[in-house]
Steps between C-alpha positions, in 0.01 A plus 500: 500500500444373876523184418061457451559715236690713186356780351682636200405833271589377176528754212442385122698651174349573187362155401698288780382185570568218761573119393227264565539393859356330768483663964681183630199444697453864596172694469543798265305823564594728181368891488556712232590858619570705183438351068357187481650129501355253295501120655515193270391163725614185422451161642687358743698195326595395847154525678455131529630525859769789471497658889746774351820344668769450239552153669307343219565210250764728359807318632692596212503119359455405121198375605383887612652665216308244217134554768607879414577485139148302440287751686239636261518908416315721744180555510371842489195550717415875459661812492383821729590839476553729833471857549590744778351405805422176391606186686573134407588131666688214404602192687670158335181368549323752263765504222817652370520820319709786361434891585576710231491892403278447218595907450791590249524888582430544904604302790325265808513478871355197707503429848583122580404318829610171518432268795691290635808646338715315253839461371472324204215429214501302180493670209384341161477453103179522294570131449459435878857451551662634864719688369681601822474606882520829542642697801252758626741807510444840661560875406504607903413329781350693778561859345838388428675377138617144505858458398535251251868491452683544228412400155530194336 
């Protein structure tokens, strides 16, 4: 990105599918270049005033963890399915949701545009649980790979 903005090609195995997650406050622009993705939507357990910082009531307390162990499951709100050429938005406001391959035997390819940029995004359980931040990782950066280091 340039700092307004990261726009990642991501390519989908047979039947791959992302965890449920949220855009730390980013708007998502999602378009499907080759197969077709399928989008479930959930509800945003942390829409009652969430602005997508992780700076939140999770202070890592008792108090936290027992708020986070009583949240009720999620709430499905609909799932879409997108072909080729088709496009899609999310933002923390709309939702959460997981992007699947709903395809067993051929492959995906989706073009990503993400604005502001982001480090980091909650991902979560069906029971509405955070489960963890994740780090937004890269392949390349620029035309050129990322070096990870070495391996765990």
């Amino acid at each position: 990105g340039n700092g307004n903005f990261n726009l990642m090609l991501l390519c989908w195995g047979e039947g791959q599918a992302s965890s449920i997650h949220d855009h730390a406050g980013s708007h998502c622009f999602m378009k499907v270049m080759d197969g077709k993705l399928r989008e479930s939507l959930y509800e945003n357990p942390s829409n009652g005033g969430d602005d997508g910082n992780d700076d939140d009531d999770d202070d890592g307390s008792d108090a936290s963890a027992a708020v986070a162990e009583e949240r009720a499951p999620l709430k499905k709100q609909r799932m879409s399915v997108y072909e080729r050429n088709q496009c899609a938005y999310i933002h923390d406001k709309i939702g959460l949701h997981r992007i699947e391959n709903p395809d067993h035997s051929r492959g995906a390819v989706s073009l990503h545009l993400y604005s502001p940029p982001f480090d980091y995004c909650k991902t979560f359980d069906e029971e509405g649980r955070a489960r963890r931040s994740g780090r937004v990782t890269f392949y390349s950066k620029e035309g050129v790979k990322v070096d990870h280091g070495a391996p765990c």
